[in-house]
C-alpha positions, 0 to 999 in steps of 0.5 A: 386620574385627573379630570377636567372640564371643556366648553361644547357649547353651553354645556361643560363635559368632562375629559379624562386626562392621563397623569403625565407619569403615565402617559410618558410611560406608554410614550416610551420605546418597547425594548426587546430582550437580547436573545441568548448568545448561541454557543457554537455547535460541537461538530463530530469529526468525520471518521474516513474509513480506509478501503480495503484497497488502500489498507498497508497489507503486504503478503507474498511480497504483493500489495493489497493495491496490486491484488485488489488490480489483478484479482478485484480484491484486496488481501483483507477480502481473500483472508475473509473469504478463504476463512470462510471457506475452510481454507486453514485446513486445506493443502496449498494445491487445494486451495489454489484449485478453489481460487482458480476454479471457484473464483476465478482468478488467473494461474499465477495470482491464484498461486500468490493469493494462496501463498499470500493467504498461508503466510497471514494464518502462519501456514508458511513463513513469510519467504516461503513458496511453493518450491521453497524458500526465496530471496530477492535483492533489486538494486538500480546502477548508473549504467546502460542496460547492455553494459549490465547484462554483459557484466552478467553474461560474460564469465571473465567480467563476472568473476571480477565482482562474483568470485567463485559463484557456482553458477550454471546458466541454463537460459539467457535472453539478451539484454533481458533476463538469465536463467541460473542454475546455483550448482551449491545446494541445487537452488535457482537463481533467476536475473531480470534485467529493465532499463530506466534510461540511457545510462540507467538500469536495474536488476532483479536478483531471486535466489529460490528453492532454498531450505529454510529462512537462514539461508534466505537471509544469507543469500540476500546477504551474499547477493546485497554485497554482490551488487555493490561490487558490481555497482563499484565496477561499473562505475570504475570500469571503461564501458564495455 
């Protein structure tokens, strides 16, 4: 370090000085080092877990969503309660006694719940209901609802579409449903009638009491050519 002398007075004192090499450096600027750049965070996906109530489960012909509505469960809930009930080895009436008694649940639904519960542990096949076997057709036609019911009702007009059907109505509703004796192998046939406007209706054809699956998928067969007779008359026919 270089030294050099100054005048206080009469006597010199020497002064320290930094070499400029130096002094420039301490001058300088602090430059901060760059943190690291951050790499983005992987995030995990979400897993949604879907509610028992929105599960895609049908059995009985009835959603999970209409059971879990008219029972406060839906059919993922009914088959783990009814296994752990020991359900699998009991007879259909008993286990509707115990849905009915033990938990509640109306006259009808604990009938569909049992049958929904025999069908999903391969007690029953899948058309199969307490009376026997069933098959259902629907079918919706561009006409008013009393225009329907009379192709129906009126056994001149039905036999235009339905030649030769052996049927016996035991009970009729006007404009709403018919009770149907199928005097063929003694089954029953029950016709529901619902309007969905002015010149729109529908109806529900359930053809039970039948002997096994071959003949549900004939009936449906038979009933599916049927309605599109019907709904080829209508659309020619003057309106009755």
């Amino acid at each position: 370090m270089a030294t050099r002398k100054a005048v206080k007075g009469r006597k010199a004192v020497a002064v320290k000085t930094k070499p400029k090499a130096v002094a420039a450096k301490a001058k300088a600027p602090v430059r901060k080092a760059k943190a690291p750049a951050r790499k983005p965070v992987a995030r995990k996906a979400v897993s949604r877990k879907t509610s028992p109530g929105t599960q895609v489960l049908k059995l009985a012909g009835i959603g999970s969503d209409a059971v879990l509505k008219a029972t406060g469960k839906a059919w993922s809930d009914w088959l783990k309660i009814l296994d752990k009930a020991g359900a699998d080895g009991m007879r259909h009436k008993e286990i509707a006694e115990m849905v009915y008694g033990k938990f509640g649940v109306p006259g009808w639904w604990s009938q569909m719940v049992t049958v929904g519960y025999e069908q999903a542990r391969g007690l029953r096949a899948v058309h199969e209901k307490v009376s026997g076997f069933s098959a259902s057709v629907t079918k919706t036609f561009q006409a008013n609802m009393d225009r329907l019911y009379n192709a129906w009702h009126d056994p001149r007009l039905r036999e235009v579409w339905l030649p030769g059907a052996p049927m016996q109505v035991r009970r009729s509703t006007d404009g709403k449903s018919m009770r149907v004796t199928w005097t063929l192998g003694n089954s029953n046939v029950d016709v529901n009638f619902t309007s969905k406007g002015p010149e729109k209706s529908t109806v529900q054809v359930e053809h039970s009491k039948l002997s096994d699956a071959e003949a549900v998928a004939a009936q449906k067969a038979y009933w599916n050519a049927g309605l599109e007779r019907l709904g080829a008359w209508l659309g020619n026919a003057r309106p009755q």
